[in-house]
C-alpha positions in Angstrom: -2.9 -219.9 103.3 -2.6 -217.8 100.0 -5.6 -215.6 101.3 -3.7 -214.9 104.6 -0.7 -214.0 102.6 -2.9 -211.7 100.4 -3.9 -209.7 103.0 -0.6 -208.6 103.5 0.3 -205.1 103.6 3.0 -204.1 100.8 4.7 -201.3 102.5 6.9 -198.6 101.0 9.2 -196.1 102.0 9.9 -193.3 99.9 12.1 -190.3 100.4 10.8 -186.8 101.1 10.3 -184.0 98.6 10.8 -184.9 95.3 11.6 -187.8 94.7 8.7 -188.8 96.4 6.3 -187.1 94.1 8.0 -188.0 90.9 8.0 -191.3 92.7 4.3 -191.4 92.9 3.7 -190.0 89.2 5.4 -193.1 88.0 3.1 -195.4 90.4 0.6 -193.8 88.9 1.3 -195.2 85.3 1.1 -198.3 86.3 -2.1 -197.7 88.3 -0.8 -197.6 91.9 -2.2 -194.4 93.5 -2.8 -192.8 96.7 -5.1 -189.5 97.0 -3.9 -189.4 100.5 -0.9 -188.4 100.1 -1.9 -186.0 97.8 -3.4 -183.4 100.9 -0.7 -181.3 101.3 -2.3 -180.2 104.7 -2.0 -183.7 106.3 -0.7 -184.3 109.5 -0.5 -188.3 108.8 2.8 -190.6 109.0 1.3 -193.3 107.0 -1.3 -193.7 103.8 -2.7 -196.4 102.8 -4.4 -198.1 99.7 -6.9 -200.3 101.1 -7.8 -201.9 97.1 -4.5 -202.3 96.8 -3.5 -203.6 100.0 -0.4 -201.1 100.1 1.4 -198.5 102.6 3.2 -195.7 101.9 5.2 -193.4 104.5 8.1 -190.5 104.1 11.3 -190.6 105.2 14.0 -188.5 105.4 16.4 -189.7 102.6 19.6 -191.1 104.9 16.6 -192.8 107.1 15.0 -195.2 103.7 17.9 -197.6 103.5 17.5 -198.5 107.5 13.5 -199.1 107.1 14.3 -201.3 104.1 17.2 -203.3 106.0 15.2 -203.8 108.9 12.1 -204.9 107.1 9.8 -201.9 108.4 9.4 -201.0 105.0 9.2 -203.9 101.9 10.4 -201.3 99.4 12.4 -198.1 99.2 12.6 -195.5 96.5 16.0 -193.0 97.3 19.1 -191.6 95.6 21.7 -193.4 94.7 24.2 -191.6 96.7 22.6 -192.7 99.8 22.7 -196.5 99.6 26.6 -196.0 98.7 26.6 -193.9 101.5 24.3 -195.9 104.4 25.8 -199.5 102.9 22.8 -201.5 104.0 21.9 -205.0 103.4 19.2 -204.3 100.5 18.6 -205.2 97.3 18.7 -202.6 94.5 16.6 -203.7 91.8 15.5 -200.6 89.7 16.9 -197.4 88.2 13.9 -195.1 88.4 16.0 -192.9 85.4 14.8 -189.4 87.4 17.0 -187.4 90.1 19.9 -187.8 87.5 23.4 -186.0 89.2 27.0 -187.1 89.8 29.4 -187.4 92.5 31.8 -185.4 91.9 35.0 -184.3 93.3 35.6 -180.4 93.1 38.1 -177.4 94.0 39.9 -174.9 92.7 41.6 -175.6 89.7 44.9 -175.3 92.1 43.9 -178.3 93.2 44.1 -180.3 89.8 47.8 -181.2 90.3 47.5 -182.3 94.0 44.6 -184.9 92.6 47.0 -186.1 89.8 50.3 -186.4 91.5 48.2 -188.3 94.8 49.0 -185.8 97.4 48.3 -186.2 100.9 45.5 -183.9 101.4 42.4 -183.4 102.7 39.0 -183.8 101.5 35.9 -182.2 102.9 32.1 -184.7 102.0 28.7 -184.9 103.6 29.4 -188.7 102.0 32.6 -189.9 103.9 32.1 -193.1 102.8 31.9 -192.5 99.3 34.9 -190.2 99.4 36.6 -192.7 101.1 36.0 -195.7 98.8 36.5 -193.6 95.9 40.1 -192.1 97.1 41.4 -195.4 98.8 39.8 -197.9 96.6 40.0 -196.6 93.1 42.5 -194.1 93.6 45.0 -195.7 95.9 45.6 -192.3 97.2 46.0 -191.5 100.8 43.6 -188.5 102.1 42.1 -186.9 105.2 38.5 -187.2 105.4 36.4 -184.6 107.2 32.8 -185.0 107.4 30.5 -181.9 107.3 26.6 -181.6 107.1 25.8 -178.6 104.9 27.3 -176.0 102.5 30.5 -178.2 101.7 31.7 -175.7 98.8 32.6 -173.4 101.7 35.7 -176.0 103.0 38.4 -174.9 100.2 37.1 -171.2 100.4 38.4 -171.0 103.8 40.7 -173.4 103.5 39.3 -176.3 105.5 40.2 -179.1 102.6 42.1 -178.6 99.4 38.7 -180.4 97.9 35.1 -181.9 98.6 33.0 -184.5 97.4 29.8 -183.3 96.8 26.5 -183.9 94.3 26.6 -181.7 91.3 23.0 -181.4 89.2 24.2 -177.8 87.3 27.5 -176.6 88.8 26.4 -173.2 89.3 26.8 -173.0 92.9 30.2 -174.3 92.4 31.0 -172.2 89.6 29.7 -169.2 91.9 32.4 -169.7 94.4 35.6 -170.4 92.4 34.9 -174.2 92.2 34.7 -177.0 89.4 34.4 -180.4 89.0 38.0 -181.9 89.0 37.2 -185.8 88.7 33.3 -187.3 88.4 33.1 -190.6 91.0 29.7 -191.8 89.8 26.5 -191.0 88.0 23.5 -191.2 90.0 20.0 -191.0 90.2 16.9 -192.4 91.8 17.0 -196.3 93.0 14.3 -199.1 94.2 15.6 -201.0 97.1 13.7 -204.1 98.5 14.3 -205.8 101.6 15.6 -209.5 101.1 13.3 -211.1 103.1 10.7 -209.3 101.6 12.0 -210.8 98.1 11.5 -214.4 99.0 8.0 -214.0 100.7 6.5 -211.8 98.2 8.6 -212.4 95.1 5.4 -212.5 93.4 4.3 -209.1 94.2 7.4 -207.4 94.2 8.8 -208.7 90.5 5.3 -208.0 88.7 5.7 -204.3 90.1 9.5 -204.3 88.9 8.6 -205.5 85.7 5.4 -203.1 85.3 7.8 -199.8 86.1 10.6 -201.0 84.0 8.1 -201.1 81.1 6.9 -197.6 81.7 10.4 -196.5 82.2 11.8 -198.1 78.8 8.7 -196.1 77.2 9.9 -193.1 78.7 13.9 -193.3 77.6 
């Protein structure tokens, strides 16, 4: 049985871009690599490490939670703001301590007294879920939630909300168009997500590389 069970494939799913690379520098430390991902010409979906006995594939950020829920993928790597957002059933087991940001909500500084004496207004986020638990949960204040997909600081400009909830790394682009931070929801960063099912049949696997990243990452803080 055990060498059945060895054979096993561990796969992962890691989110596009950046965090996938500075994803894969940390694998590296602890001498998980893949040179095929490495091709930037590559037309394939999946790469494997046949030593290893791993997969890797990239997903589009929002997509990572879903493959993890659903046990396509074993592991996820993704931001923080999107397993608040997607609300999956996953385990989140690591703080990868890169992709540091906040959720933040911002406006013009008009808007600070509508925030502070919990007016009825309306809030403009690519993360309705967020806003909403945020505004309703911890705020007890009563809000309009519109969801848009790009370029939220344009919503107060033109007067589509009196604020947004949106991911600030330096506040320029905010500070560009008139805007600030008014209230900061949560830090986040990058997270490791494991499917539960995945936990129980290859606890073994999974916790040695938790604990072998969590040393690396101590070294690094």
């Amino acid at each position: 049985m055990e060498n059945k069970n060895s054979e096993r494939y561990l796969t992962f799913a890691l989110g596009k871009g950046r965090l996938a690379n500075q994803t894969l520098k940390l694998f590296e430390e602890i001498g998980i690599t893949c040179e095929e991902m490495k091709d930037k010409e590559t037309r394939k979906l999946i790469f494997v490490n046949e030593e290893l006995k791993l997969r890797f594939f990239l997903a589009k950020g929002p997509d990572v939670p879903t493959y993890v829920e659903y046990g396509a993928a074993d592991i996820g790597v993704v931001g923080e703001d999107t397993i608040l957002e997607e609300g999956r059933n996953i385990y989140e087991v690591l703080d990868l301590g890169f992709g540091k940001c906040r959720m933040c909500v911002c406006g013009p500084e008009s808007a600070k007294d509508l925030l502070l004496h919990h007016e009825q207004i309306r809030v403009a986020s690519k993360y309705p879920r967020i806003a909403k638990n945020y505004f309703y949960n911890k705020k007890q204040q009563t809000v309009e939630i519109i969801k848009l997909n790009g370029s939220i600081e344009l919503a107060p400009i033109v007067g589509l909300s009196e604020v947004i909830v949106d991911i600030v790394e330096t506040g320029s682009t905010l500070r560009e168009n008139g805007l600030q931070v008014l209230e900061e929801v949560c830090p986040l960063s990058a997270r490791m997500i494991v499917n539960p099912v995945s936990m129980k049949m290859e606890n073994e696997r999974i916790t040695k590389l938790i604990t072998e990243l969590k040393q690396v990452i101590n070294k690094e803080n």
